[in-house]
Every structure is written in C-alpha cells, then in structure tokens.
N, C-alpha and C positions, 0 to 999 in steps of 0.2 A: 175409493175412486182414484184419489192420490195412487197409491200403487199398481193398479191397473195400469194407468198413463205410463208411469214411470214403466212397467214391464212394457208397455207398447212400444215405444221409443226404443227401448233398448235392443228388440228384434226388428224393430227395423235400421236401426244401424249395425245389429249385426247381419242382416239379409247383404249391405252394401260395402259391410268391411272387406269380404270375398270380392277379389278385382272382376270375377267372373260376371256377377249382373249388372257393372256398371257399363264396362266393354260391349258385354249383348247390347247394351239401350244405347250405347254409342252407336255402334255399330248400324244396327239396323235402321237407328233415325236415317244417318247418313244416308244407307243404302237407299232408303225408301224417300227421302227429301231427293235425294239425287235424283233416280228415275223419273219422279214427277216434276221436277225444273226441268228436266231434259226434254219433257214433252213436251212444252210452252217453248224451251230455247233453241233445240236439236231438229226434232222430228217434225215437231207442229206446230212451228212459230204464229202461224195463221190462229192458231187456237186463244193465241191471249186479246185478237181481238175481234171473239165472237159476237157479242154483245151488239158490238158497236156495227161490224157488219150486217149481220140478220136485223138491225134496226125496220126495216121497214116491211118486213112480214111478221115482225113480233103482235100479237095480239091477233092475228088474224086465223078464221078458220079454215082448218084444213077442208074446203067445198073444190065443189069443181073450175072454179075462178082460179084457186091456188094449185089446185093439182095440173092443171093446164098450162100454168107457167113450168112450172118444173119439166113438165111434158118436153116443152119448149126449149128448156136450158138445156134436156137431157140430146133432145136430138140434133142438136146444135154442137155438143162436146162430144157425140159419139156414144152416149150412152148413163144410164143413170147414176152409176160408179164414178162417170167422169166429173160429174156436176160438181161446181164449188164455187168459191162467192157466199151470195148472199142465200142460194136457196142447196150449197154444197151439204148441210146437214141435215137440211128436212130432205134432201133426196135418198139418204144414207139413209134414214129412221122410214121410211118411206119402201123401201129396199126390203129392210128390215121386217116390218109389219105385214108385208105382202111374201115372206118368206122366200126371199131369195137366197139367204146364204144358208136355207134348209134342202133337204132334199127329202119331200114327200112327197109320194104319188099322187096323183089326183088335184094337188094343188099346182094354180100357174106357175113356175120358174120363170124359164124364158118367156118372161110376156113380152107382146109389143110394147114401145112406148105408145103407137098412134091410139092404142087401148084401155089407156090410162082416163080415170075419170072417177067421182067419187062413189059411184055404186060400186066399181070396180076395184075399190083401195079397199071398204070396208067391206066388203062382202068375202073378199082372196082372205082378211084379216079372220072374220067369222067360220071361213073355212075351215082356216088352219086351228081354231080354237076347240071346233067339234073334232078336229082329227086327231087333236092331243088328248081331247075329253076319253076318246076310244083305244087310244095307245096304252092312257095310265089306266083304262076299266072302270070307268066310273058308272057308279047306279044312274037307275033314273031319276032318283032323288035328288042326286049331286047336280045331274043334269040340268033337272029343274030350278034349285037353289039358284046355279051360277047364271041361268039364263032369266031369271027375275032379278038378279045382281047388274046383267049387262043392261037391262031396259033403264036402270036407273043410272047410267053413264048418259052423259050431254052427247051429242053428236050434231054436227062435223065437231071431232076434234080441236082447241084452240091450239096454236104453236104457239110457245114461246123459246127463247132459246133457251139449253140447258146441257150445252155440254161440261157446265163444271159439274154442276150437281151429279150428272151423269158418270161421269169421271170419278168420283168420288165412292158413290154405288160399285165401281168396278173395283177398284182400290182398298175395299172391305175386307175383300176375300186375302190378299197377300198382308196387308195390315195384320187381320187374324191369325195367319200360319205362324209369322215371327213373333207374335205375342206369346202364341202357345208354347211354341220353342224355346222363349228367353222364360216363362211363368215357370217351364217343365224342370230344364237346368237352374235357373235361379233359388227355386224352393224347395228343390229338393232333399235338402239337407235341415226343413225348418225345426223337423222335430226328427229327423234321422242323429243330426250334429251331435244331439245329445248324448245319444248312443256311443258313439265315437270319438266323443272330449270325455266319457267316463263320465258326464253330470248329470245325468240322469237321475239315478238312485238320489242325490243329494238334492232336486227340483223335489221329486215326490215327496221326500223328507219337510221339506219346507212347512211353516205353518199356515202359509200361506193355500196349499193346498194346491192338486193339478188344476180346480176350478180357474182363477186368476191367470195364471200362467196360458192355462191353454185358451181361453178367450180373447187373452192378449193377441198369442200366437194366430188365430185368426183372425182377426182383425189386423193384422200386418199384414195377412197373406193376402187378406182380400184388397188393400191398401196399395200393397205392391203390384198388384194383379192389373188393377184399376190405374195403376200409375203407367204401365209397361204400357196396356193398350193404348190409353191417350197421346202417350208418346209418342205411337206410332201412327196412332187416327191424325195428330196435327201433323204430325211428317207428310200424311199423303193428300193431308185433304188443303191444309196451309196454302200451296202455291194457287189451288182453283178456284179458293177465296180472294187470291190476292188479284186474279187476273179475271174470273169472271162470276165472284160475289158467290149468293145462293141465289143467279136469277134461274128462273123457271118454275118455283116451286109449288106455284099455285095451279101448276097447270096438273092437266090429270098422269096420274101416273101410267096411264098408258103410253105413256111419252117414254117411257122407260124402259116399262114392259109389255109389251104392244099385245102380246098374247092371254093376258088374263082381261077378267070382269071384277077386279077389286075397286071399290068406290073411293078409294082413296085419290089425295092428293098426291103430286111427286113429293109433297113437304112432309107430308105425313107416311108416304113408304116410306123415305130414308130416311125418318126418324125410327121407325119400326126396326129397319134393319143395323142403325146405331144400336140402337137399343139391344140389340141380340148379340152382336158385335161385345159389347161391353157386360153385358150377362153371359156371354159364353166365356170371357178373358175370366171372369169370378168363376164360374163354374170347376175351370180348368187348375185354378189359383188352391181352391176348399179340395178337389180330387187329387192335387199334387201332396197336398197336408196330410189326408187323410192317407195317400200312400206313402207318406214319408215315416207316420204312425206307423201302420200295420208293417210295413219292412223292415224299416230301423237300418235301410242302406242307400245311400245318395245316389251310388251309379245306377243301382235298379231303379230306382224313380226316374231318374231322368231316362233313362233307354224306354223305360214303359211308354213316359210322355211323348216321346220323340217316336216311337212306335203308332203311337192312337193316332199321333199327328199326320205320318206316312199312313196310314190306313184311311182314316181319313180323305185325304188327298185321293187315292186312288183305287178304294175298290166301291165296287156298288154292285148292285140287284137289279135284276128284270121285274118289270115294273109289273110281271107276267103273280112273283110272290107279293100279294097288292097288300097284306098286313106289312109284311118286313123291311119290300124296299121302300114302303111309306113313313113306317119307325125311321132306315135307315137317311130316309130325304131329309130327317129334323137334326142331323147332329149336324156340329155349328159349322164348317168348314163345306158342307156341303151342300147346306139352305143358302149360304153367301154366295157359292161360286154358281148356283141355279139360278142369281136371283134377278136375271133378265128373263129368265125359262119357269115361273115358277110351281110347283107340283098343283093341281087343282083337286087333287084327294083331299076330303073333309072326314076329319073326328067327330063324331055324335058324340056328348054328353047330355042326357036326357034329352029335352027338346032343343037345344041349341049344338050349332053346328060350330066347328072350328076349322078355321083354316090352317096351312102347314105354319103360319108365324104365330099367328097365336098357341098354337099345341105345342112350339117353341119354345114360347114364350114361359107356358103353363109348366112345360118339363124341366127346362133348366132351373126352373125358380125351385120345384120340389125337390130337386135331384142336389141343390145346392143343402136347402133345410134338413134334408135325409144323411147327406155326408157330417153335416155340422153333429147332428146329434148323437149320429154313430161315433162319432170324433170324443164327444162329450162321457158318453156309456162308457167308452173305452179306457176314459180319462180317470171316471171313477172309480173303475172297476180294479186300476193297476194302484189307487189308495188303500183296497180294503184288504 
C-alpha cells in the first residue's frame, strides 16, 4: 500500500512538473471567473440583487392573480421582453415557457398580452410539450409514461427566485468543454511519456510489476480529471454563490426547464447535471489513459481529444434516426448544452424506463469500468 501511494504521488507531480496543465488550470479559471464577475459587474449589475428584488413574489404561485400582474407590468413597458424589477425574470421564464424565443407552428408566438392568464400559460406550455413529444417520435408508451409523470407535478407552479442556480445550469456546458481540453492535453502523455523517456521497458522490468504502477497511474488520472473540473465548476458557479446563494432550489425544476415532466426538484436537477458534469470530466480523464496506452504518442492523444471535443460541440443527427441521434443526445457536451431543451426519448431496460440522465448516468459509469479493465488486460499482457 506504501508503494502504491508513493507511485501515486509521484504521477501526479509529474502530470504538474510539465508547465502545460498548470497554465491550462490557470488560464481557464481565469477566463471562466472572469466571464461570470462580469456578468454581476458589467452586463447585469441588477443580477446581484436578485433575491432581494423579487422579495415579494417569492413563494407565490404562478395563478392568475400573478400572471395578471405581469400582464400589467408588461403592457405598461411595452411588452414582456421589456419587463423588469421585481417581476423582470418571471416575465423572461414566462416568455420562455410559453415558447416565444421558439418558432413552432401551431403554437402562440406573438400572443396578446390582454391574453395572458393561467389556462393560457400552462396550457401554450403543454402544447409545446406534445409538439416536442412528436418532433423527437416518441411511442405511445413514452407518451403515456411522461403524461402520468406531468399529473404528478403541483400546479400553479411556485416562483421563487433563481437566477443563480440557473446561471450555474448554463455554465456547465462551457465549464465542461475547458475541462475536456485541459484532461485531453494534460494526460496525454500519462503513459505515452514513457515511451518517449525510453522507461518503459525498465517499469515493466520492475518487481513491482505493471499491476501497481498502472493503478497508480489511474488514480492520478482520475484525480486530475476531478481536479481540473472542480476548478472550473468553482470558477463559474463561485460568483452566483456569492451574490445569490443556491436560492430557488426547492422549487420545481420546471423553473428551469419549462418543457419537460421530470418530478424533480431544481435542487435535485442540478445536482444530476453536476453529477454528469464530473462523471463525464472522469470518463474523458480513463479515455485519455487508455489512448495514451494504445498510442504510445502525446500529440495524437491530444488532437484526438481535442477532435471528440470539436465533434462534440457541433455535429448531431435528425431526431428523424430516433436509435442514433438518441445514443448521440447522451454524450457529455451535448446533454449539458440541451439541458434547458431536454430529449424526452426513454430507454427500456426490462420493465423500467430511463430517462436521457439516467442512461447518462448508466453509460458513462460503464464505459469508464470497460476502459479501466481493457487498460488492466493490456497491462498484463505486455508482462507475459
């Protein structure tokens, strides 16, 4: 066990003797601390005191008492865009819900405001729920599922405020991408290095055996992996703590994402999506190791990584191939950036159903034990 530790420690100060992964975690804290002060100090000074503004429609239900006000504020600023104060972000999320910054047929856009009322919030909202159900092809099964899911949401809606926690949800998706990029170049070299200082042959030699050695090296990668992401999850989420807590989170998470039926809390989505968040950083950490093995070259590991990363980012599927672009909805970069829109395609595994976070959840965890052990196979195989 002694020597375990002792090899742990020593890949991870050599992961940090190279200036390259310290700079990256420099760097992008920076970048990412920067953008979100800037949004409290710059762009959205109103933002740090949310809390304190929306004070007195906190806790109340979105009914037609509340939506009447807004009505009110809206036609008085010229419009519901214009609204701000105290009722400036439930008119946004309100916007939102009733799908104004989409463009589907059949659903109200330009509605009145003199129209506004609460059959007519939740009902534009229900609309657009079954229009997405038909866009992604969902069975009647699924149909069924999510429609005994919605019956068990409370309604009217409670507000409370929540633009940090909100803020935070959005902030996932760019946290994520720099993580992947600094995991990709950082560990590339974790078991390539070896190759390339000639110590290779002289590790397998060892009595110690590749056993030791290469569990170590996993456990640094995962360590680092896990380090890089947090670094950059407190980069972005820090300042919305500091300015407006985690309030909101008891409220339902269709306050977030207006368009599903998941029973969850807002505390318990963005816990979920943390969660993925920092299993996808691991994931990306054990795939980096594993290609650093199977290559035995640093610049190709990272161009790969940096490649998945850009693919990732920008391609996808019509939701038309409903196996593939459903696989492709679960990789980590692109459940995050969805995750106000989120897929309503469910997994069957025998009688119980999975949503796209849980099949998530369920993937990356395998996909992580699957790389480990090939990793391991590989390990013994270059002793015998």
């Amino acid at each position: 066990m002694k020597l375990f530790v002792t090899i742990y420690l020593y890949e991870i100060k050599k992961i940090f003797k190279t200036k390259v992964p310290v700079l990256l975690c420099l760097l992008g804290f920076v970048f990412l601390f920067g953008i979100t002060m800037a949004d409290y100090l710059v762009m959205n000074p109103e933002a740090k005191y949310t809390v304190a503004i929306e004070k007195d429609i906190e806790g109340k239900e979105i009914d037609d008492t509340l939506i009447k006000k807004v009505a009110t504020e809206a036609a008085n600023a010229g419009g519901m865009t214009s609204v701000s104060g105290v009722y400036g972000n439930l008119a946004a999320y309100m916007n939102r819900a009733m799908g104004y910054y989409m463009s589907i047929e059949g659903v109200a856009r330009n509605y009145n405001i003199s129209d506004l009322s609460e059959d007519y919030f939740y009902q534009t909202r229900i609309d657009i729920i079954r229009y997405l159900q038909d866009y992604y092809y969902l069975t009647d099964v699924e149909k069924t599922y999510w429609q005994e899911k919605e019956n068990e949401i409370t309604k009217p809606f409670v507000w409370y405020s929540n633009y940090g926690i909100r803020s935070i949800r959005t902030s996932l998706f760019p946290g994520l991408a720099l993580s992947l990029v600094t995991i990709g170049i950082s560990l590339a070299g974790i078991f390539a290095s070896e190759k390339r200082q000639r110590t290779e042959a002289l590790i397998l030699s060892s009595k110690e055996g590749k056993g030791t050695i290469l569990y170590a090296k996993m456990l640094a990668t995962v360590t680092f992996s896990l380090l890089a992401a947090f670094l950059y999850y407190f980069a972005l989420s820090f300042p919305h703590i500091i300015f407006n807590g985690f309030h909101g989170l008891k409220s339902v998470c269709q306050i977030m994402i207006p368009f599903s039926s998941y029973t969850y809390s807002a505390g318990e989505y963005l816990l979920i999506l943390t969660s993925l968040y920092f299993l996808s950083a691991v994931l990306f950490g054990v795939f980096t190791a594993f290609l650093s093995k199977m290559l035995k070259n640093t610049m190709a590991v990272s161009g790969i990584i940096c490649g998945l990363v850009m693919f990732d980012l920008f391609f996808s599927l019509s939701p038309k191939l409903r196996l593939l672009s459903q696989i492709r909805y679960l990789s980590p970069l692109q459940i995050l950036v969805n995750s106000a829109m989120a897929d309503p395609r469910l997994f069957k595994i025998g009688s119980v159903f999975l949503n796209a976070y849980q099949s998530a959840g369920v993937a990356y965890i395998l996909l992580i034990i699957i790389f480990i052990i090939v990793l391991s196979f590989f390990g013994k195989k270059q002793l015998e």
